[in-house]
N, C-alpha and C positions, 0 to 999 in steps of 0.2 A: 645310465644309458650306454649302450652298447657304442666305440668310438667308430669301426666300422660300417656303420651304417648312419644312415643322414638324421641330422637331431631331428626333422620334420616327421620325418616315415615314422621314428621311436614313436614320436608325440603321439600321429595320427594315432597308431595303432593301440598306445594306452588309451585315449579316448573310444575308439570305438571297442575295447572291450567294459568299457564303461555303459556303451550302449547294448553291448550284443549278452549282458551279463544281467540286464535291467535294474541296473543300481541308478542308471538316470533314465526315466520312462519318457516313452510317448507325450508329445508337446511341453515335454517341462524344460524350465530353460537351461540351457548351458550355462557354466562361469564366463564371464568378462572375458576380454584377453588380456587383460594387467594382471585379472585371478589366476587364470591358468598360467602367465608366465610366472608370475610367484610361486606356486602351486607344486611347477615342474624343473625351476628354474633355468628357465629358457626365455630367448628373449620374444619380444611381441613378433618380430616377421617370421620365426618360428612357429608363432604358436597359428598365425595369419594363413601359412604355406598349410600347416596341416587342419585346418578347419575349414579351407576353399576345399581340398580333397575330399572332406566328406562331405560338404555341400554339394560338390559334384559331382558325387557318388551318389545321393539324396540320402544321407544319414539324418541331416541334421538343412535345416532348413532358418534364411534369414527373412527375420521381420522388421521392416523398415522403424526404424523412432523406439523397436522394445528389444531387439537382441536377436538372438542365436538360439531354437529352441531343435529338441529332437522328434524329428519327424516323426509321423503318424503312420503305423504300416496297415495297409489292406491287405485279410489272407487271401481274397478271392483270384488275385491280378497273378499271373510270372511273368519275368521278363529276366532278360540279362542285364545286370548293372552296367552301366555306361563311363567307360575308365579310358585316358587317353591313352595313347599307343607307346609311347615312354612310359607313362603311369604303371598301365598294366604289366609292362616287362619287367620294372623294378617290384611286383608283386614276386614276380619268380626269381629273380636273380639279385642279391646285394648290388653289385658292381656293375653297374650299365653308363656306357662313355656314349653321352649325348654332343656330337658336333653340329652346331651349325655351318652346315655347307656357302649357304646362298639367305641372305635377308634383302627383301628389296619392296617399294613399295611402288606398284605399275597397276597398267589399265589391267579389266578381265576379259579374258577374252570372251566370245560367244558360248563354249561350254560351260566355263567357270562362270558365269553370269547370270545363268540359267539356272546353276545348281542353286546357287546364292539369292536367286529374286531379285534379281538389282539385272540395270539395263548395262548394256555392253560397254564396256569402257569405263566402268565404273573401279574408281583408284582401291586397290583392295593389298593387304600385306602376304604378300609371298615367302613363304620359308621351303629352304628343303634342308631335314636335317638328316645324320646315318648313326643309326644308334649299332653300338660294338659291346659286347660282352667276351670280358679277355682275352680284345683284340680282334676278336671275330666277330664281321660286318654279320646284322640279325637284319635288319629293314633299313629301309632309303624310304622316307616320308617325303610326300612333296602338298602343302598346304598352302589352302586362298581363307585368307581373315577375311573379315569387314571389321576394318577400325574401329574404334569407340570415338566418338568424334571429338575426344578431348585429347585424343593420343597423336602428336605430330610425329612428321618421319624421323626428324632429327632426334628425339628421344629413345625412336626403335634402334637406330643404329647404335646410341648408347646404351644402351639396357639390352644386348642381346642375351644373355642368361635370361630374360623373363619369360624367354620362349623354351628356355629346360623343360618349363611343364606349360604346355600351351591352356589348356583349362585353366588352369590359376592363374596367368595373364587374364582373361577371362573377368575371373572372379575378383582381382587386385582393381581391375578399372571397372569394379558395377555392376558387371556383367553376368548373371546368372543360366551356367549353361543347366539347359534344360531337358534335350533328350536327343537321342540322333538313332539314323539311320542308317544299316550300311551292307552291300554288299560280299560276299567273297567267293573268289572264283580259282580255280587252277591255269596256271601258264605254264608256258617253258621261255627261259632263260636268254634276251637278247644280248643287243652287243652294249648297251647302257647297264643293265645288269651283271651280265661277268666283268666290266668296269667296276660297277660302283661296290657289288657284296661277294666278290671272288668266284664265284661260282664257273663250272661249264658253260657251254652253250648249250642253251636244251636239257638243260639242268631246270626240273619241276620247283617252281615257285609259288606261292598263294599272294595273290592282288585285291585288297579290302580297298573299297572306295563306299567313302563317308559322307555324309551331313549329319553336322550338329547346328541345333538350334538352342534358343535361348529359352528363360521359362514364357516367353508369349509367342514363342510359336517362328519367332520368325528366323531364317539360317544366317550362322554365324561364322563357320569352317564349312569349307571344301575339301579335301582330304583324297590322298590316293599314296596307301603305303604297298610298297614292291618285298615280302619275306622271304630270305631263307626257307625253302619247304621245311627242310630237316629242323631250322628252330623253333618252329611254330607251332604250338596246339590249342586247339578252342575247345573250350571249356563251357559249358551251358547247364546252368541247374534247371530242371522240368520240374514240377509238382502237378498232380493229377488231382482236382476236387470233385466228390461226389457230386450227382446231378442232383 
């Protein structure tokens, strides 16, 4: 495996060409994670990091008390895969410097509480991180969690690395994210913005604001990341089925 790039991303990716090549089919079960760490030899939070990724990608889907099987596809449906805003940027780019700015865990306010379904003032974890590719600021992320209710604050502050990939926090405490929704819109460049991603003033930016939910339905992230115009492009597979 390549040393440049993250043992997890390698992992993922041999597995899903595992799937996308059909040598492991539709609902049949993945290996362990002790198999696959033997396997590929890699250790188990290795192999844990890149099988949250395709779960929450929906490659591969967990069955409580029997495993890890590969998800079932419908030709009928399109949609765009649902990848987190770190995730997706390390799709394009090796080298993505993930800082956490701000962790803290506070009331929400009246918008954030709305988006979430929960009543106002409801203790929710705040993160703003700025993700850099070779030093150059891409997005200033600013997210509202809803806890897992086993998760105290004192462990957030020590574990902040587990917000590198906010999905896979997610997925590490139980949580199976399940689908989101989101906007995007064009801006120009305030005075928070030519602060935080170098930019002009009035320099064109793209504003995604998110909800992700979980697989029953109910919001998990709030979400409002501020890009780079110039680093940004979206990408959308369409397919057209006969009537």
């Amino acid at each position: 495996m390549k040393e440049s790039t993250p043992l997890y991303h390698q992992l993922k990716a041999a597995l899903l060409d595992e799937i996308e090549s059909g040598r492991w089919q539709p609902n049949q079960r993945v290996p362990s994670e002790p198999e696959l760490a033997r396997q590929f030899g890699v250790s188990r939070t290795t192999v844990r990091l890149a099988v949250g990724d395709l779960a929450a990608s929906g490659y591969v889907t967990r069955r409580q008390g029997r495993g890890t099987f590969v998800a079932a596809r419908s030709g009928g449906h399109a949609s765009s895969r649902l990848y987190g805003f770190a995730e997706d940027l390390r799709r394009h780019y090796p080298d993505v410097q993930l800082d956490i700015v701000r962790l803290r865990v506070e009331p929400a306010s009246q918008t954030v509480a709305s988006q979430l379904e929960r009543p106002a003032g409801t203790q929710v974890i705040t993160i703003h991180r700025m993700a850099r590719v070779d030093g150059r600021p891409v997005f200033y992320e600013t997210s509202w969690l809803v806890a897992p209710f086993h998760v105290q604050e004192a462990q957030l502050a020590a574990e902040k690395s587990s917000f590198d990939h906010v999905y896979g926090f997610f997925e590490r405490n139980g949580i199976r994210v399940g689908l989101g929704t989101q906007t995007i819109r064009a801006a120009l460049a305030g005075e928070e913005d030519v602060s935080r991603l170098g930019v002009a003033p009035g320099d064109p930016i793209l504003v995604i604001v998110r909800t992700t939910r979980d697989d029953s339905g109910a919001p998990i992230e709030f979400s409002e990341v501020r890009y780079v115009g110039a680093m940004y492009q979206y990408e959308v597979n369409l397919t057209r089925s006969e009537a």
